[in-house]
C-alpha positions in Angstrom: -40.5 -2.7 0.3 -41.1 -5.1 3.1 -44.4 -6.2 4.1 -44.7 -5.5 7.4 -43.4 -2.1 7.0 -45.8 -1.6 3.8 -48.8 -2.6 6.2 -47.7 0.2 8.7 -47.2 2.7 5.8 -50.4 2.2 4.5 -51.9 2.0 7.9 -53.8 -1.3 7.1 -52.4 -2.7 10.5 -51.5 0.0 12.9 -48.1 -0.9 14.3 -45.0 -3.0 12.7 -44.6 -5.0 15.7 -48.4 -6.7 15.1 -47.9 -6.7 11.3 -44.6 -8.7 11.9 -46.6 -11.1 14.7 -49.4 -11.5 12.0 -47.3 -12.6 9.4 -45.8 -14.9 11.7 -48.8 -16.7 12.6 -49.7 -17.2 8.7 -52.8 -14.8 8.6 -51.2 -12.5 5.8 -51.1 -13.8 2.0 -49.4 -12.2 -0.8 -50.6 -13.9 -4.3 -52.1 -16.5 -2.4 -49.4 -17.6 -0.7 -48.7 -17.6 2.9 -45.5 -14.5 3.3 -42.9 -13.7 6.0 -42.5 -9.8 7.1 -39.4 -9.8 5.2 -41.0 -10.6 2.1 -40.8 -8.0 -0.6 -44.1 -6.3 -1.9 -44.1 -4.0 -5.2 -47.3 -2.3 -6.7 -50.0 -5.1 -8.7 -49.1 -7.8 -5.9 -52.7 -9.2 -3.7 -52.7 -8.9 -0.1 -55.0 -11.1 2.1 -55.5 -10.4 5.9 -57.1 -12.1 8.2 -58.5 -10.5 11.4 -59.9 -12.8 13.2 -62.8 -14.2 11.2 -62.8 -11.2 9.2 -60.4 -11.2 6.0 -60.0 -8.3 3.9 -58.3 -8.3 0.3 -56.5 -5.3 -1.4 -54.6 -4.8 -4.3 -51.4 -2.5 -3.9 -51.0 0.3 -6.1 -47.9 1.8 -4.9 -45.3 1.6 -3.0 -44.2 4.7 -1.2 -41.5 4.9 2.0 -43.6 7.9 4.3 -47.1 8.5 3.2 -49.3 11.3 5.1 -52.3 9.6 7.1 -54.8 11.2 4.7 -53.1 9.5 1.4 -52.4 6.5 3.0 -55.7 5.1 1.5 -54.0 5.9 -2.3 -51.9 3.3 -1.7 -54.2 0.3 -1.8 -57.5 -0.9 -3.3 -60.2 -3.6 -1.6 -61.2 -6.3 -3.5 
């Protein structure tokens, strides 16, 4: 799955649009490396966000197209 639509799935950044912006800018990290939104992600890969000065780290679990809002936590753990 692509990142920036993974981040929307799993409702870490709200909207596709900002996820796509963010990547853009270089504040999202998969493996420690810096990743387009087309990049692909699949479940063990680390995510790194940075919001501002906050930066939060989560390990993907799975990998799932539509998720409901309430399961959209199963999806990821932090770090």
């Amino acid at each position: 799955m692509r990142l920036d639509k993974f981040l929307k799935v799993s409702r870490l950044i709200k909207r596709r649009t900002v996820a796509n912006e963010a990547c853009d800018a270089g504040r999202v990290l998969v493996n420690d490396r810096p990743a387009k939104a087309s990049a692909q992600v699949k479940a063990g890969d680390v995510l790194e966000i940075q919001f501002g000065s906050k930066s939060v780290r989560v390990e993907v679990l799975n990998v799932q197209e539509t998720v409901k809002k309430e399961e959209a936590q199963e999806l990821y753990r932090y770090l």
